[in-house]
VOBA-1610 file (N, C-alpha, C; in pm, whole numbers, padded with zeros to 5 digits, always signed):
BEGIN
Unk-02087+00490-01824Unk-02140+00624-01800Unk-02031+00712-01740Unk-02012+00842-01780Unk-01897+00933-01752Unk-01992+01039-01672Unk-01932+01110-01588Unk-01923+01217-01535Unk-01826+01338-01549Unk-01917+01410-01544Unk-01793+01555-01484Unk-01711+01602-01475Unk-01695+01558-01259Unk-01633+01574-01198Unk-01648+01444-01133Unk-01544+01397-01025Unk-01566+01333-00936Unk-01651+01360-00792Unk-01673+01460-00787Unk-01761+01574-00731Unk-01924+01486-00729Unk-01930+01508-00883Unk-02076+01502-00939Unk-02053+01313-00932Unk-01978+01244-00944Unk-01994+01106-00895Unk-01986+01064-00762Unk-01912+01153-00707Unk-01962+01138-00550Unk-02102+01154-00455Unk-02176+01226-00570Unk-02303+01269-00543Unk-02401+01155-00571Unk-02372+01130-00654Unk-02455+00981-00735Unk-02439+00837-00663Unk-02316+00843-00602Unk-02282+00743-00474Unk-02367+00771-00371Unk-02364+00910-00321Unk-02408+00904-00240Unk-02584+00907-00233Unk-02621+00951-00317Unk-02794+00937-00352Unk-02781+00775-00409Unk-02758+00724-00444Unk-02813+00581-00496Unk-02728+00425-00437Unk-02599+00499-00392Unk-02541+00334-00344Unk-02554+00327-00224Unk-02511+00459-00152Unk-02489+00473+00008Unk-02568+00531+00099Unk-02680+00553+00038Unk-02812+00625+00086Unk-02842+00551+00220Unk-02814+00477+00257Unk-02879+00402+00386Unk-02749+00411+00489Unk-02647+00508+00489Unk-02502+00517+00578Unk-02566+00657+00672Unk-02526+00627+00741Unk-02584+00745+00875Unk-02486+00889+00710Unk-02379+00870+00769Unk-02297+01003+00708Unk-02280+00968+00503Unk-02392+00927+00432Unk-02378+00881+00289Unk-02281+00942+00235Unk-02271+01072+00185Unk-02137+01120+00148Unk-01978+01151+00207Unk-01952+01095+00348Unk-01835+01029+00357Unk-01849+00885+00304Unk-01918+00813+00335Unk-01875+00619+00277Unk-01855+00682+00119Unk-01954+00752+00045Unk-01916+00744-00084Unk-01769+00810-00115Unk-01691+00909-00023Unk-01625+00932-00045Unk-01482+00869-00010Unk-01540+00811+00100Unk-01431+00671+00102Unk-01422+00540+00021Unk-01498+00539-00032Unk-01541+00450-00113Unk-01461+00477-00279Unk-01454+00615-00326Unk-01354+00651-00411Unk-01218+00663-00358Unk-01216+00708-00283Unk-01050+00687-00185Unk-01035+00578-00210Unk-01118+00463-00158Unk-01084+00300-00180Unk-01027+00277-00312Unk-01100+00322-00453Unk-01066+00284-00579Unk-00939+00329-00656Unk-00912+00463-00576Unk-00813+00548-00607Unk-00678+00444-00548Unk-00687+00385-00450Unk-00586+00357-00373Unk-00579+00204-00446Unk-00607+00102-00502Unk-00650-00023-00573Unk-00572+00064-00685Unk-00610+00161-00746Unk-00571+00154-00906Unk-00416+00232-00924Unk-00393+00294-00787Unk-00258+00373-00787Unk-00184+00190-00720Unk-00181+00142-00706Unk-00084+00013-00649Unk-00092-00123-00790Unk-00182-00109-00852Unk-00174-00164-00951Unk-00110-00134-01056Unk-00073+00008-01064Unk-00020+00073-01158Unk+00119+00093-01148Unk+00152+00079-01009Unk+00330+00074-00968Unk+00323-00053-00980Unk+00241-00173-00998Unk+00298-00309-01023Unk+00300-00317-01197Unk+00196-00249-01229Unk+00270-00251-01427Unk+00395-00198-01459Unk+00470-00090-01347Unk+00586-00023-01391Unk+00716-00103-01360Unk+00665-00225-01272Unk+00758-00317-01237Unk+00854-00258-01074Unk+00749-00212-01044Unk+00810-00197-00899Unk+00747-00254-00787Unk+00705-00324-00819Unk+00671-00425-00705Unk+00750-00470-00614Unk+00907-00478-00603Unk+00969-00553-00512Unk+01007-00433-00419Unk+00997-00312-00472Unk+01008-00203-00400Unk+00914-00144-00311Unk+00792-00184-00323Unk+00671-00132-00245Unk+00614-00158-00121Unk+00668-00054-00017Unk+00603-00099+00082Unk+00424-00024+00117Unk+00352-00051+00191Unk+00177-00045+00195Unk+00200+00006+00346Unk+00149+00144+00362Unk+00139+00153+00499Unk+00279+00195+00581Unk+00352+00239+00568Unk+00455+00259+00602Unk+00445+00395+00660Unk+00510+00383+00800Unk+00524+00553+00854Unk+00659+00613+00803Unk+00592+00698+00733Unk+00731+00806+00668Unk+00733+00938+00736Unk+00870+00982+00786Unk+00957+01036+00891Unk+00849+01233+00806Unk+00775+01316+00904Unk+00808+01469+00884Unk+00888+01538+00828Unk+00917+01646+00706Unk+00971+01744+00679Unk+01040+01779+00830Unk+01192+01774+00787Unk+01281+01851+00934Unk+01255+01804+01072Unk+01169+01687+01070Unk+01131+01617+01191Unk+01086+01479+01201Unk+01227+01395+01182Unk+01148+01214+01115Unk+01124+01132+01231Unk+01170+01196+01399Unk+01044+01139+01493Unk+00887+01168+01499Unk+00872+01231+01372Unk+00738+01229+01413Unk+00662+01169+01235Unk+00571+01078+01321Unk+00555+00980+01187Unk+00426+00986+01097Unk+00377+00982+00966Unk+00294+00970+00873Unk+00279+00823+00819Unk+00135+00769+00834Unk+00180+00673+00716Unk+00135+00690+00576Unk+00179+00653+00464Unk+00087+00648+00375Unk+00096+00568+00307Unk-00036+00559+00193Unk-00088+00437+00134Unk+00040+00359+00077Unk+00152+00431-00049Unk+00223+00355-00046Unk+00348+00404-00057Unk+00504+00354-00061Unk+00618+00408-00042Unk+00707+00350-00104Unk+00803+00374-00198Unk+00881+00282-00286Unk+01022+00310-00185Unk+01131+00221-00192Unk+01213+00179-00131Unk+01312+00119-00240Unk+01439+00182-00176Unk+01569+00102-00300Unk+01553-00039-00248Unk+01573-00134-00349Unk+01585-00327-00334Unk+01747-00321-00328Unk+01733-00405-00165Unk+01882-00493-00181Unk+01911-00637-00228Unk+01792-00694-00202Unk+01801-00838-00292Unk+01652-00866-00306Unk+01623-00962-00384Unk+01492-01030-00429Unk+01466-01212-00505Unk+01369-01241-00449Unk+01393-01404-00428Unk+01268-01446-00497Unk+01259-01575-00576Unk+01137-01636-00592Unk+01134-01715-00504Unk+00993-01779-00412Unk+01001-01908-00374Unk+00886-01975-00379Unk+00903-02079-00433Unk+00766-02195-00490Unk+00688-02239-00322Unk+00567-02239-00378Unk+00475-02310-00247Unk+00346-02384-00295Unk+00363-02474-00250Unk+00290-02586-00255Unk+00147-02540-00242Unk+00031-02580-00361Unk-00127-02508-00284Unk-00185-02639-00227Unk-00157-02651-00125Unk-00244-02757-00056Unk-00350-02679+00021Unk-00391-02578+00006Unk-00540-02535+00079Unk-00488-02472+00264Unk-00336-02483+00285Unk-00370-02419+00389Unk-00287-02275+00412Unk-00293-02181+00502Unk-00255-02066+00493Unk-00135-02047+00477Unk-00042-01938+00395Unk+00051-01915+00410Unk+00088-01768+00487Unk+00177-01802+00629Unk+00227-01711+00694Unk+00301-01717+00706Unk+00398-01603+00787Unk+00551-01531+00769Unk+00643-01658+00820Unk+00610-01730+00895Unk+00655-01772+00972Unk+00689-01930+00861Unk+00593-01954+00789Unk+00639-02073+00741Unk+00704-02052+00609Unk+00685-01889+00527Unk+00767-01843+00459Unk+00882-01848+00517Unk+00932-01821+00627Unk+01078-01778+00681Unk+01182-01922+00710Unk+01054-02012+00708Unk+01074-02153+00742Unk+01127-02185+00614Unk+01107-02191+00493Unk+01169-02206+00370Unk+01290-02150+00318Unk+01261-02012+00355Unk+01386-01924+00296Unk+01501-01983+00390Unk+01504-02016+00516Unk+01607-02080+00619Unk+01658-02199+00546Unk+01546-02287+00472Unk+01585-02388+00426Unk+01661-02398+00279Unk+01657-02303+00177Unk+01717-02238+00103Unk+01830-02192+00108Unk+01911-02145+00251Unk+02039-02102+00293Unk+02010-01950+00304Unk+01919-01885+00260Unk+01901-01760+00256Unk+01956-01702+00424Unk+02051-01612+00451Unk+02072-01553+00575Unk+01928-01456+00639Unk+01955-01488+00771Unk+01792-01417+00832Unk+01883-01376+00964Unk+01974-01369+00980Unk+02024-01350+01088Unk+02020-01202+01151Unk+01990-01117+01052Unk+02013-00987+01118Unk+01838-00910+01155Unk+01752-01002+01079Unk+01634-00973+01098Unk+01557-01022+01227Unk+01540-00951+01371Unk+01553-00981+01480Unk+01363-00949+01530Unk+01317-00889+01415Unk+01148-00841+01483Unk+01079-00913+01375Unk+01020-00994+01391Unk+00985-01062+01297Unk+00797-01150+01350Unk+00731-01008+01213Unk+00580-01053+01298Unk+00511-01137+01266Unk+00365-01154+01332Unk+00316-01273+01250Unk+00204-01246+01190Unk+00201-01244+01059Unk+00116-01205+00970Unk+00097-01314+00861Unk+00006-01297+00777Unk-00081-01437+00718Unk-00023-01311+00543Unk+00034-01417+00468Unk-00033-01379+00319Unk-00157-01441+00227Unk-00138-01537+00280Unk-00315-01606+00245Unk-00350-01660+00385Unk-00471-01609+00352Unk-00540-01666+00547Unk-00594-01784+00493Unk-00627-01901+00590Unk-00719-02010+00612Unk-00816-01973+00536Unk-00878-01896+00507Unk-01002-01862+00469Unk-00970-01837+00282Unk-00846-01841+00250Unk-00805-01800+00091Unk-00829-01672+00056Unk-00835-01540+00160Unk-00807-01456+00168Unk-00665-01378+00140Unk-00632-01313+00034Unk-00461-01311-00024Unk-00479-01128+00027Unk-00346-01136+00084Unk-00294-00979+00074Unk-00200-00910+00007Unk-00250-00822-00047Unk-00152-00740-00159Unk-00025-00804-00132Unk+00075-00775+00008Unk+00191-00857-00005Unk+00189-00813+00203Unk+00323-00869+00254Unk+00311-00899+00412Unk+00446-00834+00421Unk+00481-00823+00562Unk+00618-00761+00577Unk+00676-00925+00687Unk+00762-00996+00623Unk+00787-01083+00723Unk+00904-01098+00829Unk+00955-00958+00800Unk+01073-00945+00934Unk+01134-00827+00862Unk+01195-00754+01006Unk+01208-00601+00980Unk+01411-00614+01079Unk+01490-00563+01001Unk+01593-00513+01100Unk+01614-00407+01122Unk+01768-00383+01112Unk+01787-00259+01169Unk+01784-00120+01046Unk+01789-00190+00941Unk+01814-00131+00847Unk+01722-00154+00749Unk+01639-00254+00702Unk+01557-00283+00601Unk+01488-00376+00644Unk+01358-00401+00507Unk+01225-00488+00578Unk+01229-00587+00471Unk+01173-00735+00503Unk+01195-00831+00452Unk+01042-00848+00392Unk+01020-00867+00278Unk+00837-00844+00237Unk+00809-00938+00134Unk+00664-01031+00130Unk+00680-01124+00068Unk+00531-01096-00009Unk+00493-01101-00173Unk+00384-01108-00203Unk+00390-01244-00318Unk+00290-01228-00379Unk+00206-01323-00426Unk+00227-01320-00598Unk+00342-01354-00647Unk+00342-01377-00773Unk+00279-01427-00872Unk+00282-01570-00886Unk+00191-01640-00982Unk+00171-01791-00949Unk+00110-01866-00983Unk-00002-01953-00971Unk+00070-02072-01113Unk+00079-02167-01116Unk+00133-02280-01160Unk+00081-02402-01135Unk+00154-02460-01244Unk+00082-02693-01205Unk+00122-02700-01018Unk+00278-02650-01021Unk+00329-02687-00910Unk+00269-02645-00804Unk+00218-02511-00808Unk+00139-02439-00678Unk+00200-02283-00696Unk+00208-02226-00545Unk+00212-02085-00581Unk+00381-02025-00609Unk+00385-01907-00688Unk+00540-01840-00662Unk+00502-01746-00594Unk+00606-01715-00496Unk+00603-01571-00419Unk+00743-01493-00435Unk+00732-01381-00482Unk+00822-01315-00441Unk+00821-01275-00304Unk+00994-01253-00306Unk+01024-01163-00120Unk+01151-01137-00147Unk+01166-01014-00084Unk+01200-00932-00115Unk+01268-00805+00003Unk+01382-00743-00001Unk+01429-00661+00136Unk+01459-00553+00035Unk+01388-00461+00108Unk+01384-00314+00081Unk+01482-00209+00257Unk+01546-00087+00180Unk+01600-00043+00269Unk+01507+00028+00342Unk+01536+00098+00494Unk+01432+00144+00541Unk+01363+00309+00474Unk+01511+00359+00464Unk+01465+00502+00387Unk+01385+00502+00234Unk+01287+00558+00235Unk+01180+00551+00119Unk+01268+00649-00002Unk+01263+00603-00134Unk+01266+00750-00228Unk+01125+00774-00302Unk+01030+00738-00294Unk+00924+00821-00397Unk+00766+00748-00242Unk+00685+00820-00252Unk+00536+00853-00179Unk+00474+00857-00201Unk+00343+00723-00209Unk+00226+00801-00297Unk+00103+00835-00169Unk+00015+00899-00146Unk-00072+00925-00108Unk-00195+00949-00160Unk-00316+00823-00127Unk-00427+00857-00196Unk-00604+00895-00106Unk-00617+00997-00162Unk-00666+01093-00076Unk-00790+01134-00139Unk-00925+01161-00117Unk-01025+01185-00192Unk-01028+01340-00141Unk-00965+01475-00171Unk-00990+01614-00134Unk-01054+01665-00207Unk-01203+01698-00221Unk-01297+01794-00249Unk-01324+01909-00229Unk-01417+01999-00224Unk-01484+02130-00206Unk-01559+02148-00116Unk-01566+02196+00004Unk-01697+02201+00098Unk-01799+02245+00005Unk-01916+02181+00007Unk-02025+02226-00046Unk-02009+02367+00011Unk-02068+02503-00119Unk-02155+02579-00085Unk-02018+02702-00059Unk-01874+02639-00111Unk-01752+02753-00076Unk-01719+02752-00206Unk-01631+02822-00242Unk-01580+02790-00387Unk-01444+02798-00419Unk-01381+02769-00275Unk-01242+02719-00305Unk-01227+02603-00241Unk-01097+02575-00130Unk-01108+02427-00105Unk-01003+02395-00142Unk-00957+02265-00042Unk-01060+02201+00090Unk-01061+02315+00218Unk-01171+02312+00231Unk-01184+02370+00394Unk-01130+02330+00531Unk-01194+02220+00553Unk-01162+02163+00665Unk-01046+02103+00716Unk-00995+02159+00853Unk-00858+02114+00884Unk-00792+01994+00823Unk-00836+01907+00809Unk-00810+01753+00839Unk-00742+01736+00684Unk-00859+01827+00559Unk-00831+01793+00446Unk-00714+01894+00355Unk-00719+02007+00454Unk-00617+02090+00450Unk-00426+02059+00491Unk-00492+01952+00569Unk-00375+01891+00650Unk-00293+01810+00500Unk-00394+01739+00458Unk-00386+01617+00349Unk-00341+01726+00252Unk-00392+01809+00169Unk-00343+01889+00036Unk-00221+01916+00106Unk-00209+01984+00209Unk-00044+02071+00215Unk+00053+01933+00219Unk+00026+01793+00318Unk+00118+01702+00308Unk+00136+01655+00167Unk+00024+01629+00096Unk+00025+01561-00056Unk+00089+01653-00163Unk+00060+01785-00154Unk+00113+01828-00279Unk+00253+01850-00294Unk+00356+01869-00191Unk+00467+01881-00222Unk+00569+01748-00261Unk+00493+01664-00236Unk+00520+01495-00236Unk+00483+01457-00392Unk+00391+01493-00420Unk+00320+01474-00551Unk+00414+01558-00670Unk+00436+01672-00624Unk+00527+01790-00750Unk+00683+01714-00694Unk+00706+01627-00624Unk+00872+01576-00592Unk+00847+01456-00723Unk+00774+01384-00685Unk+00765+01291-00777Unk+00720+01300-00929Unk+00651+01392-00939Unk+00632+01405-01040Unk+00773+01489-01149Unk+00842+01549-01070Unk+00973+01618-01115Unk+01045+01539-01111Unk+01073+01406-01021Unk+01198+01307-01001Unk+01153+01208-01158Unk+01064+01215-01241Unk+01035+01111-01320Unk+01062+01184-01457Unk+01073+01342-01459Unk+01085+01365-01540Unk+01214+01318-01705
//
């Protein structure tokens, strides 16, 4: 079934899925934010930039990069990139026992000095898009979830520099009911003025 607008499917969320949410048309509208943000990261992994992608990343202000943004996702030049096989014996894989391998590999880790502790598959077989498993002074060390084999799992990982070149931001900005321009409200006004000049960069850098 097609709609519209996303407008008029936000409406239909909110009368029939989310009807029981104190505020129904924010969840429904986060709820498309959610899908928007799933299908824009899937789509930089068909273009083959996956080893470039960081999730969440605070990116530096126009004329002011102490002051920080994050957004959904951020591509980054690759300085190197690694496969490494892991065994599926059923228990979690975290940074720490990733880092434990790559050490054992000869891979250098020496300059990577902040190094957190984060799970890419939890105990529970819970998988995350991908983890950041140590950060230096200059670039971040990031490991996701390749493919699945007799042997067990491949992971890529991967060091990206810290400065980003392309931004995506995914953002559900609508119409205040009942105005007929838009967005109204500070917050979403905030979001169009940060998104669109980011959006017309990239979209001109691909040309």
């Amino acid at each position: 079934m097609s709609y519209e607008s996303v407008d008029k499917l936000q409406k239909v969320l909110q009368k029939n899925v989310f009807h029981y949410a104190k505020d129904s048309k924010k969840a429904a509208g986060r709820a498309l934010g959610t899908i928007v943000e799933i299908i824009t990261y899937y789509l930089l992994k068909t273009w083959n930039l996956n080893d470039s992608i960081s999730i969440e990343r605070g990116m530096g202000e126009y004329g002011n990069p102490d002051i920080k943004h994050n957004v959904e996702y951020s591509l980054h030049p690759l300085v190197a990139s690694h496969s490494v096989k892991f065994p599926n014996d059923g228990r979690s894989i975290t940074s720490n026992r990733v880092l434990k391998v790559l050490v054992e590999n000869d891979i250098d880790l020496s300059s990577f000095l902040t190094r957190p502790t984060t799970n890419l598959l939890s105990k529970d077989q819970i998988l995350r898009n991908a983890c950041t498993l140590a950060v230096s002074d200059k670039s971040y060390l990031l490991c996701s979830f390749d493919k699945e084999d007799d042997e067990g799992f491949v992971l890529r990982i991967y060091e990206q520099l810290h400065k980003a070149f392309a931004m995506f931001e995914c953002k559900r900005v609508g119409v205040e009911e009942g105005t007929k321009k838009g967005p109204q409200t500070i917050e979403k006004a905030k979001q169009g003025a940060y998104v669109a000049p980011n959006s017309l960069f990239i979209a001109k850098d691909q040309e």
